[in-house]
C-alpha positions as CSV (number, residue, x, y, z in Angstrom):
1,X,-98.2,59.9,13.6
2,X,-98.0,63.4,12.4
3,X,-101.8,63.7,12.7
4,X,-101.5,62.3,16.4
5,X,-98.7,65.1,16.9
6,X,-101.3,67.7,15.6
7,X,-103.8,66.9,17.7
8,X,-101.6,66.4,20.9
9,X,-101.0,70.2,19.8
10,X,-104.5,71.6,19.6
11,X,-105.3,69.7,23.0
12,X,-102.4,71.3,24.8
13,X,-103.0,74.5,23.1
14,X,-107.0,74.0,24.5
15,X,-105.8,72.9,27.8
16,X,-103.2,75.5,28.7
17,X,-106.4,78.2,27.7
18,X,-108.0,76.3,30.1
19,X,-106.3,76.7,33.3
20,X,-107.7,79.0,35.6
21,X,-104.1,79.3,37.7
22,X,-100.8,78.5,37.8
23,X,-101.0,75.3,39.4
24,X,-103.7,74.4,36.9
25,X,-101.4,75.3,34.0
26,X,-98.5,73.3,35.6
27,X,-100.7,70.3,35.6
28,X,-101.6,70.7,32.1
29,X,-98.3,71.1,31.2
30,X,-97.2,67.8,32.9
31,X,-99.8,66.2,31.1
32,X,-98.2,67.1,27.8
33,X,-94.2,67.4,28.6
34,X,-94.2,65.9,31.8
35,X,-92.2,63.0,32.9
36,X,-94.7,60.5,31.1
37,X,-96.0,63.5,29.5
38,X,-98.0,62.5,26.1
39,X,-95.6,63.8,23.8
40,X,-92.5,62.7,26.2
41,X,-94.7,59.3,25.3
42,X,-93.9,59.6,21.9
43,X,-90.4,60.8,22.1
44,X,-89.7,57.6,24.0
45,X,-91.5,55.3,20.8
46,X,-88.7,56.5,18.2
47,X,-86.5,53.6,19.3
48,X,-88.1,51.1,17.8
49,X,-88.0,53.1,14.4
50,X,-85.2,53.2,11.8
51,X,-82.9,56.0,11.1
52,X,-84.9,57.6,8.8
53,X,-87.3,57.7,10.3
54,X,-86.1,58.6,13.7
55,X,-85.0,61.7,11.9
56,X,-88.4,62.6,11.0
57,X,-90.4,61.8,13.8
58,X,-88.1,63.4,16.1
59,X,-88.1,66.6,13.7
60,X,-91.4,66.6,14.0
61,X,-91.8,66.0,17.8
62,X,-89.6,68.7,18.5
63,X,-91.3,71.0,16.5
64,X,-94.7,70.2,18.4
65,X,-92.9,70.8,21.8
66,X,-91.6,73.7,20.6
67,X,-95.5,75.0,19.9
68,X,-96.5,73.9,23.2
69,X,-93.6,75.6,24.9
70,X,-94.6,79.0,23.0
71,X,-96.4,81.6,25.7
C-alpha cells in the first residue's frame, strides 16, 4: 500500500503542476482529497484492517495528505 500512497503522491504532485488556473487546480485537488477523492478512497479501506495496522496505514495516509496539502 505504501507504494500505492507514493505514487498517489507523485500524481498529485504532477497534476497540481499541471493546472493552468484555479478552477483547474481545484479539480485536481478533488480528484485527490475530494469527497471520493483517491486518497479519501483509501482512508475509507482502513476499516477492514486490524489495529495495527490501522495505525500504520492511517500514519501513513496522513502523511501523504499532508504532502499534497503542502503549496
Amino acid at each position: 500500500m505504501s507504494d500505492q500512497i507514493q505514487n498517489l503522491i507523485e500524481q498529485a504532485t504532477e497534476a497540481f503542476a499541471a493546472a493552468a488556473d484555479a478552477a483547474s487546480l481545484e479539480n485536481a485537488k478533488a480528484q485527490f482529497l475530494g469527497k471520493s477523492g483517491a486518497l479519501t478512497e483509501l482512508m475509507k479501506g482502513l476499516a477492514k484492517l486490524d489495529v495495527a495496522q490501522k495505525k500504520e496505514q492511517g500514519a501513513r495516509i496522513n502523511a501523504a495528505k499532508q504532502a499534497v496539502n503542502q503549496p
